[in-house]
GUGUFI-352024 format. One record per atom (N, C-alpha, C): residue in three letters; x, y, z. Coordinates in steps of 0.001 Angstrom, whole numbers, plus 500000, padded with zeros to 6 digits. Layout:
AlaXYZ
...
This chain:
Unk847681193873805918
Unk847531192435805782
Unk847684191769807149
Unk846915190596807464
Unk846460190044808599
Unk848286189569809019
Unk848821188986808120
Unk850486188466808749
Unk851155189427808977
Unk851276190811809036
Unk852056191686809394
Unk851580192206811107
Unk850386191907811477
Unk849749191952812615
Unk850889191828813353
Unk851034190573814025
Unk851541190329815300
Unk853023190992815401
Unk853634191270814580
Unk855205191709814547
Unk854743193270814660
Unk853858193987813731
Unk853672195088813988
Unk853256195878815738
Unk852304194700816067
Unk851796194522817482
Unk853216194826818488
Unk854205193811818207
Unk855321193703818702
Unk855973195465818695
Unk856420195188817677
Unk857008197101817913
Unk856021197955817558
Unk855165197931818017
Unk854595199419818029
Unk855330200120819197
Unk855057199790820119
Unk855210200374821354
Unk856640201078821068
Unk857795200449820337
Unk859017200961820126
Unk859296202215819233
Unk857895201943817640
Unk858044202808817047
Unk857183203753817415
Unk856794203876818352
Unk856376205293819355
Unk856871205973819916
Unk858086205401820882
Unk858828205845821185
Unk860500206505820659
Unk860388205737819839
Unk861791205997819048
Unk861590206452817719
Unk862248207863817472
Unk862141208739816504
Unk863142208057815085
Unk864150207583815563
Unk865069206596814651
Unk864652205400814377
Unk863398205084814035
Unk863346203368814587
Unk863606202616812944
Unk863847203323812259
Unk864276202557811386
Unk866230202003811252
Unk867232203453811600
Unk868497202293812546
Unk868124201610813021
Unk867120202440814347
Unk866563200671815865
Unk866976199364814891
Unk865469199179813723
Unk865613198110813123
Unk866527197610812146
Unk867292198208811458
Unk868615198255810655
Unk869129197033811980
Unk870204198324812714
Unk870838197815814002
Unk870435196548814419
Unk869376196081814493
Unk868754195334815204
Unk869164194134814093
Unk869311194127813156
Unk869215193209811902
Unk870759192735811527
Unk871888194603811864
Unk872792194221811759
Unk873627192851812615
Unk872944192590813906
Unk873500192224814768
Unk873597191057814549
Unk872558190200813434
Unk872849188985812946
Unk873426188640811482
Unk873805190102810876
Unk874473190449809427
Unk876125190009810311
Unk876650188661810330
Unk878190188324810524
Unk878943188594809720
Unk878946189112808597
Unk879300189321807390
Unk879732190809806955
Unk879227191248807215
Unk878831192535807358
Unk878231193062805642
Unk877482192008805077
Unk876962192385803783
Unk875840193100803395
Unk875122193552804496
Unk874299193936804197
Unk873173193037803840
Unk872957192044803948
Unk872193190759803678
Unk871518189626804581
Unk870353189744804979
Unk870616187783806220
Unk869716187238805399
Unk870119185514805875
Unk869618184497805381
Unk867702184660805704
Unk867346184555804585
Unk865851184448804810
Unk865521183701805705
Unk866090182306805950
Unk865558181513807243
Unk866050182105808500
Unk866786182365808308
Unk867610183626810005
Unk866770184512810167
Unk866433185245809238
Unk865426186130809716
Unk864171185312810116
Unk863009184403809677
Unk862145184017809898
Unk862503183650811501
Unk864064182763812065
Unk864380182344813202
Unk863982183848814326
Unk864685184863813675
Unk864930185456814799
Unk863510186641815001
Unk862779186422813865
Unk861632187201814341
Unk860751186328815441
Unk860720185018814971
Unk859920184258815717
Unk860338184006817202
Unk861848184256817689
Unk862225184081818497
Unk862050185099819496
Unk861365186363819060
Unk861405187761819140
Unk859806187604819489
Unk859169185662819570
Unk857610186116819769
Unk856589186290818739
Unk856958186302817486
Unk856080186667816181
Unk855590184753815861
Unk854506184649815394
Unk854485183638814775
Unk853650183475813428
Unk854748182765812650
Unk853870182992811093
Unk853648181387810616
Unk852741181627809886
Unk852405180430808824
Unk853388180502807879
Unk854112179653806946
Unk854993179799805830
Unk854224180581805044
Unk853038180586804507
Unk852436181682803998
Unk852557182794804116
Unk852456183263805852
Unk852361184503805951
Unk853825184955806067
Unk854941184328806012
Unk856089185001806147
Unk856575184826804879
Unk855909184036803797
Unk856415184245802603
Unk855877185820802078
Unk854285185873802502
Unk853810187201802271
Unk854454188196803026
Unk855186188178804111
Unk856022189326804366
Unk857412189659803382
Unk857832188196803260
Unk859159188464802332
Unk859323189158801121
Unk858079188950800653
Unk858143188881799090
Unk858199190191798388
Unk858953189981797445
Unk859806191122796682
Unk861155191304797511
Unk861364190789798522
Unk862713191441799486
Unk863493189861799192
Unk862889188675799203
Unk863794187480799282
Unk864373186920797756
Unk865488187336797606
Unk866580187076796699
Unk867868185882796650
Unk867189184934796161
Unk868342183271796278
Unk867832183053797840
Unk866940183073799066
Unk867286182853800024
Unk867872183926801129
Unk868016185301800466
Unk868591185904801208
Unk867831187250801091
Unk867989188312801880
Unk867098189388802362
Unk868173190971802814
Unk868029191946801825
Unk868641193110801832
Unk867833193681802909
Unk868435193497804305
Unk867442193981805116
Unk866941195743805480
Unk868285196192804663
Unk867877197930805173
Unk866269197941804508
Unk866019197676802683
Unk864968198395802433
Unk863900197269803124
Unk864220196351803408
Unk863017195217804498
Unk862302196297805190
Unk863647196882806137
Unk862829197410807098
Unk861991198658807027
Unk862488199480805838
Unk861623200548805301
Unk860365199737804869
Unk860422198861804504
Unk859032198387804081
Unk857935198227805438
Unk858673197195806553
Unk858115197471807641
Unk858128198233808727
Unk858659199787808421
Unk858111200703808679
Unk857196201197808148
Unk856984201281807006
Unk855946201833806092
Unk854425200875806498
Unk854811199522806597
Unk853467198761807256
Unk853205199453808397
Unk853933199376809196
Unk853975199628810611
Unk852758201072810808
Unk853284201936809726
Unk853145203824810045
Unk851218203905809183
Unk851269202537808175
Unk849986202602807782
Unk849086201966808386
Unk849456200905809697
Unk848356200528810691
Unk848383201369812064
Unk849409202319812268
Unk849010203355813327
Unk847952204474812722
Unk848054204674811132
Unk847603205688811103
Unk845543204918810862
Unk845932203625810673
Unk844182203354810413
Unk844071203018812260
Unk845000202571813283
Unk844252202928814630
Unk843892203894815316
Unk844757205159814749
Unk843900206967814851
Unk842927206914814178
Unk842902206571812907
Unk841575206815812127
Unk840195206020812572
Unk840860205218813486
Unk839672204595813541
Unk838742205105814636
């Protein structure tokens, strides 16, 4: 999907290099989990991806959220399995291509 583009764009280069990149992104998520719940605010996340350079339409970051955003809030471990799993199915259509 066209809104997963630019963030994917963003870490590729990382998930090439890094065999763990799903901690990377855990870790990376924990660092704004203050809580330590396992959880961030759906708008925190939208803040800190965008701050990270990504830019979405409310559309397209609702279409990233969805199924993961619960009251406002976002279980980010399986998030990021999800966007790994985006991530690993647009490297494998830029080999294929």
């Amino acid at each position: 999907a066209e809104y997963m583009g630019q963030f994917q764009h963003f870490m590729m280069p990382h998930l090439a290099e890094e065999p763990d990149t799903k901690d990377m992104l855990v870790n990376a998520f924990k660092v704004f989990d203050k809580n330590g719940t396992g959880m961030l605010q759906t708008a925190e996340l939208k803040h800190v991806m965008t701050s990270l350079g990504e830019r979405y339409t409310d559309d397209e970051f609702a279409q990233l959220v969805k199924g993961h955003d619960i009251n406002g809030q976002i279980k980010y471990e399986p998030f990021a399995e999800r966007l790994l799993l985006s991530y690993q199915r647009l490297g494998d259509e830029l080999v294929s291509a």
